[in-house]
TIMAR-452496 format. One record per residue: x, y, z of N, C-alpha, C, CB in turn; chain; residue in one letter. Coordinates in Angstrom, 2 decimals. Glycine has a CB too. Layout:
R      n_c1      n_c2      n_c3     ca_c1     ca_c2     ca_c3      c_c1      c_c2      c_c3     cb_c1     cb_c2     cb_c3   chaine   residu
R         X         Y         Z         X         Y         Z         X         Y         Z         X         Y         Z        A        A
...
This chain:
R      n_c1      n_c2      n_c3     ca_c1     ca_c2     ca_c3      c_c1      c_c2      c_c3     cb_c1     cb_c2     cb_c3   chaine   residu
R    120.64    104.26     89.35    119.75    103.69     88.35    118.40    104.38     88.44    119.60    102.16     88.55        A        X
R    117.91    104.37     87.84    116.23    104.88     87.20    115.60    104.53     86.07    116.09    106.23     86.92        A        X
R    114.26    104.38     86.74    112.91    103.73     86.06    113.22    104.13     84.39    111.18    104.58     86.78        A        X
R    112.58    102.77     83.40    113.06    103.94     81.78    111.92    102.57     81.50    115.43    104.19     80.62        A        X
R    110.90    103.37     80.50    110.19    102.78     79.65    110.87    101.19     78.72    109.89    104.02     78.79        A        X
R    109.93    100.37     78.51    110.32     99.11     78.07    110.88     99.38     76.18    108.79     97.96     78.38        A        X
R    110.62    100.10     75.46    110.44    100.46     74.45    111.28    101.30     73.71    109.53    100.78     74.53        A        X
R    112.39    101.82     75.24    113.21    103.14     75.28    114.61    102.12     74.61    113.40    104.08     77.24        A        X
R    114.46    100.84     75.44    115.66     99.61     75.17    115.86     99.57     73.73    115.23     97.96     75.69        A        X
R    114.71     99.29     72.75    115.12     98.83     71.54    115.56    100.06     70.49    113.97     97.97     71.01        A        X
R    115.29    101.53     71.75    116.02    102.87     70.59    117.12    102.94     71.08    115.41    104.53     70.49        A        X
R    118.20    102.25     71.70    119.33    102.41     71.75    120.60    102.92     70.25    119.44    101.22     72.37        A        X
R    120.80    103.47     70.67    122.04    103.89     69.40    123.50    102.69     69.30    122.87    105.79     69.94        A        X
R    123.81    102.37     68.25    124.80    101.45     68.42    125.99    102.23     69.37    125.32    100.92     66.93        A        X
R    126.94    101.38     70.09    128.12    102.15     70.98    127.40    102.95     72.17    129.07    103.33     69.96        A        X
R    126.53    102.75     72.13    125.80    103.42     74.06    125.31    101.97     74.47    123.85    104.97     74.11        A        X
R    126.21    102.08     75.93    126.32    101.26     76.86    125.57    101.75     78.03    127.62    101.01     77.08        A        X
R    124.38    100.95     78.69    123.89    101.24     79.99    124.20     99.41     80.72    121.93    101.94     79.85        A        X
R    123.99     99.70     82.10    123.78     98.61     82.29    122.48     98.35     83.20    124.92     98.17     82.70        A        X
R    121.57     97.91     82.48    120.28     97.04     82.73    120.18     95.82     84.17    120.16     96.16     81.23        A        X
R    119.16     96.12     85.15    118.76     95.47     86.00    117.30     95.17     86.25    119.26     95.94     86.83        A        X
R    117.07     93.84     85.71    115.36     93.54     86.25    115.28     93.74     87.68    114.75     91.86     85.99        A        X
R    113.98     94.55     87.81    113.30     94.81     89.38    111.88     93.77     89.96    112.64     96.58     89.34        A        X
R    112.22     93.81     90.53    110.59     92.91     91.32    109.77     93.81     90.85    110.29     92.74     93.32        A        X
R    108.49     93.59     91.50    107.65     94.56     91.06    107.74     95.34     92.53    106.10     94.00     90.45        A        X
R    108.13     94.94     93.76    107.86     95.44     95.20    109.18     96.62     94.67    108.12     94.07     96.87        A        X
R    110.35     96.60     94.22    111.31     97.59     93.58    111.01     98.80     92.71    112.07     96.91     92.85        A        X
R    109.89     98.03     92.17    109.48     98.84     91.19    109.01     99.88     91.77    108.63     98.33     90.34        A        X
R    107.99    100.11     93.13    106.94    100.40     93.59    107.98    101.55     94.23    105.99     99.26     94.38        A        X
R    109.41    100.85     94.94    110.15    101.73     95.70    110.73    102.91     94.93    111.17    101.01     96.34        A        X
R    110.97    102.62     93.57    111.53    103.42     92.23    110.83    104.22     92.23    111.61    102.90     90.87        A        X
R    109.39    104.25     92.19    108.56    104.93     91.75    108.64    106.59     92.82    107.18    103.92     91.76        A        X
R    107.92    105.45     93.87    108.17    106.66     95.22    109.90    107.36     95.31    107.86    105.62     97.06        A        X
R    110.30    106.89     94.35    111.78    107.76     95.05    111.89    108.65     93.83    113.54    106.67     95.39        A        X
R    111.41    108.39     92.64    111.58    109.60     91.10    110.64    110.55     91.39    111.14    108.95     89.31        A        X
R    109.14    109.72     91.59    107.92    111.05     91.87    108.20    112.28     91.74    107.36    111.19     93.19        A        X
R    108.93    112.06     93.41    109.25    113.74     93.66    110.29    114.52     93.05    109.59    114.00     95.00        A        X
R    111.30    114.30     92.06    111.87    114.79     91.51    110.94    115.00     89.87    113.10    114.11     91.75        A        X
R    110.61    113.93     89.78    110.06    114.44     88.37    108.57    115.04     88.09    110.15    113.27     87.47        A        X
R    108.08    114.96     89.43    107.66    115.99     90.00    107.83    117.60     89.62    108.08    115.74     91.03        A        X
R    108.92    117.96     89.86    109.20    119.34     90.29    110.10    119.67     88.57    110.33    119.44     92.14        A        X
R    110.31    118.47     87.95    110.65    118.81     86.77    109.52    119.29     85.92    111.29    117.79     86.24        A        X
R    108.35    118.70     85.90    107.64    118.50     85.25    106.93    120.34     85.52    106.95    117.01     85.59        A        X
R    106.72    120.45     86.45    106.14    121.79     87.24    107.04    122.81     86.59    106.29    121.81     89.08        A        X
R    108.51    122.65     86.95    109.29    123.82     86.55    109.75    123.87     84.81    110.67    123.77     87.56        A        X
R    109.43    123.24     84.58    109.61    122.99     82.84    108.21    123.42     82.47    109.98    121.17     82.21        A        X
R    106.92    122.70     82.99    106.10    123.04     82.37    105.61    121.90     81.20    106.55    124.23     82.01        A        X
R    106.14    120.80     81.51    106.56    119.66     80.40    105.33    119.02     80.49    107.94    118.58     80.70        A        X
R    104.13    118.62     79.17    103.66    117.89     79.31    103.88    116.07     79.35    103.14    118.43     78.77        A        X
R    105.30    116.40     78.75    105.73    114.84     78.69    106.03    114.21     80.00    107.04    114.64     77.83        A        X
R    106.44    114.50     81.11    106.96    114.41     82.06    105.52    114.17     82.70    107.93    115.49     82.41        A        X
R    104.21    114.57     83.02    103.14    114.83     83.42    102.88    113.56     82.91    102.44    116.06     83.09        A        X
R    103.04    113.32     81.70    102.50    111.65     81.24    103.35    110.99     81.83    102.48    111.10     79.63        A        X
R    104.63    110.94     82.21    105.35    109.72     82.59    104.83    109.59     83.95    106.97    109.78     82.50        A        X
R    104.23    110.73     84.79    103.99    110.52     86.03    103.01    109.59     86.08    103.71    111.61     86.69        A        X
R    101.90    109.94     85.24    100.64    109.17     84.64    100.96    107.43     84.49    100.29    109.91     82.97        A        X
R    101.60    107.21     83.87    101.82    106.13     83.54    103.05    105.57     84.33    101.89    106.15     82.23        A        X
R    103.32    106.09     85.18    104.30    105.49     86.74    103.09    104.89     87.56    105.26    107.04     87.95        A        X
R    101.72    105.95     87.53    100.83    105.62     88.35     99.82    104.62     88.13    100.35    106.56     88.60        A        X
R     99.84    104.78     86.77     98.92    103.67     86.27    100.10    102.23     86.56     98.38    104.01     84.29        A        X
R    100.97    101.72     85.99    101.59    100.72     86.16    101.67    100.05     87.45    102.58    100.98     85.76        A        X
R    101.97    101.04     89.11    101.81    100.35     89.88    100.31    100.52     90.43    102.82    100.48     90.64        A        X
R     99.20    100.71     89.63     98.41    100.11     90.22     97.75     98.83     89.00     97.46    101.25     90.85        A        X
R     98.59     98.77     88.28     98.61     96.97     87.41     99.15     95.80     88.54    100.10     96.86     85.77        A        X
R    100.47     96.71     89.31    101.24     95.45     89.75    100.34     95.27     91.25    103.21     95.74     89.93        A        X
R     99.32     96.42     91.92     98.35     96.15     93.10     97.31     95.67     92.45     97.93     97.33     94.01        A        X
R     97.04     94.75     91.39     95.90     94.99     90.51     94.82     95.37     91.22     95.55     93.89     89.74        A        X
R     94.86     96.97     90.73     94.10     98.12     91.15     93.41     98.31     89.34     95.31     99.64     91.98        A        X
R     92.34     98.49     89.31     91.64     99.14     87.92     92.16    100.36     87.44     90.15     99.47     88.08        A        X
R     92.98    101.10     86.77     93.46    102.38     86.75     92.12    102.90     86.03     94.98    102.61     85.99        A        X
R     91.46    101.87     84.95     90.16    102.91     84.86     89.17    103.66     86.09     89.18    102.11     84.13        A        X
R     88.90    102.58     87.25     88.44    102.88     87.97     88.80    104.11     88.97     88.31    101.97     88.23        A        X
R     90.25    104.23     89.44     90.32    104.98     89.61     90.72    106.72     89.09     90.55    104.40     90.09        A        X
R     90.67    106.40     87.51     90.05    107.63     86.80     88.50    107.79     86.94     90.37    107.54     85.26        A        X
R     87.92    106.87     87.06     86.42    107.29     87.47     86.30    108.23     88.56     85.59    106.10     87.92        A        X
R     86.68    107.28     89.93     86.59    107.72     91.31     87.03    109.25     91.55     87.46    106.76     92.16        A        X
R     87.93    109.06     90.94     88.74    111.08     90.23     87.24    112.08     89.76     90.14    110.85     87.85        A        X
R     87.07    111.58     89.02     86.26    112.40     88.14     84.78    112.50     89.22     86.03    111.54     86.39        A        X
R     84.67    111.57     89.47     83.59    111.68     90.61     83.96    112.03     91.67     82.94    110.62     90.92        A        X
R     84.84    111.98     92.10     85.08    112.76     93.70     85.21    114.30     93.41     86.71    112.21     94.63        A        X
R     85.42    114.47     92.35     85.33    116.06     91.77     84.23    116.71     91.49     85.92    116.26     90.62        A        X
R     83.21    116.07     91.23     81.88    116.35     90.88     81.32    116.39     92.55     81.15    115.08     89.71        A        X
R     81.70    115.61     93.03     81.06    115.83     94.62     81.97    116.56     95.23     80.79    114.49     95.59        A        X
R     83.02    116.40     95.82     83.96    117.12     96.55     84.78    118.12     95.86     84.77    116.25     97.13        A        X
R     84.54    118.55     94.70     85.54    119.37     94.13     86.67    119.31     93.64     85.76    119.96     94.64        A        X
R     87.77    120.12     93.24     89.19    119.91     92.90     89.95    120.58     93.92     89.59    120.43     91.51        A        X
R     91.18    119.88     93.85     92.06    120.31     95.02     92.57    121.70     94.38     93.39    119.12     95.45        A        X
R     92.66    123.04     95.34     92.61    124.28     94.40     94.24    124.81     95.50     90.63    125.57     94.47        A        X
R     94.22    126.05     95.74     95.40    126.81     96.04     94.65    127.09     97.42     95.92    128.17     94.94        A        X
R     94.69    126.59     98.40     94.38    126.18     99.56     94.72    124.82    100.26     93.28    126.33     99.52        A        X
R     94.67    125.12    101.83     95.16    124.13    102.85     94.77    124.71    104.04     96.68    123.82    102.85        A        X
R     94.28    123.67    104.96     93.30    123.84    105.67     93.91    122.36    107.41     91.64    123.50    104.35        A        X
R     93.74    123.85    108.25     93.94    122.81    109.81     92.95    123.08    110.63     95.34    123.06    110.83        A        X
R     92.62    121.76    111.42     91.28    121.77    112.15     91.60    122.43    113.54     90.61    120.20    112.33        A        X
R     91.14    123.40    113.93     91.49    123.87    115.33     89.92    123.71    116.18     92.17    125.69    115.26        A        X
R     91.06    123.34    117.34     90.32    122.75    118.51     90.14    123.80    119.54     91.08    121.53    119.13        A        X
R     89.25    124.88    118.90     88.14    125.64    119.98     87.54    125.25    121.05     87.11    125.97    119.50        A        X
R     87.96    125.94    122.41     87.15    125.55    123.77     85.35    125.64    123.43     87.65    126.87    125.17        A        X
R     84.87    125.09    124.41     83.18    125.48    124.33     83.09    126.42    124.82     82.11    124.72    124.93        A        X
């Protein structure tokens, strides 16, 4: 089974059969973390902006069900970028030099 928009239900075609399971929201959360990374790497290797929104709105939703502000943390984004920058094509380990 996998996560599918609420809206996706009422475009069903007559004669297509799925079978439908309500999730908690703590399920939901586990769904999420388990598609990420695949649609993830779809989204990257396609190049898909649609896929980029579903990630978007995977992320926004569970932070409805932590009621987390998703505006806010589009703020905190935009401002941690203005101070700290964007995460670029680099990675970085702290080494522990003698005195």
């Amino acid at each position: 089974m996998k996560l599918i928009r609420d809206k996706k239900l009422s475009s069903m075609v007559p004669g297509e059969s799925y079978s439908i399971k309500k999730i908690t929201k703590a399920e939901f959360i586990l769904y999420v973390k388990k598609e990420l990374p695949n649609l993830f790497a779809e989204a990257v290797t396609q190049k898909n902006h649609e896929k980029f929104a579903d990630i978007l709105e995977m992320i926004n939703n569970t932070c409805e069900i932590l009621n987390m502000d998703w505006h806010e943390c589009s703020r905190l984004k935009s401002s941690k970028r203005y101070e700290s920058g964007k995460y670029d094509c680099m990675v970085v380990t702290k080494l522990n030099l003698p005195d």
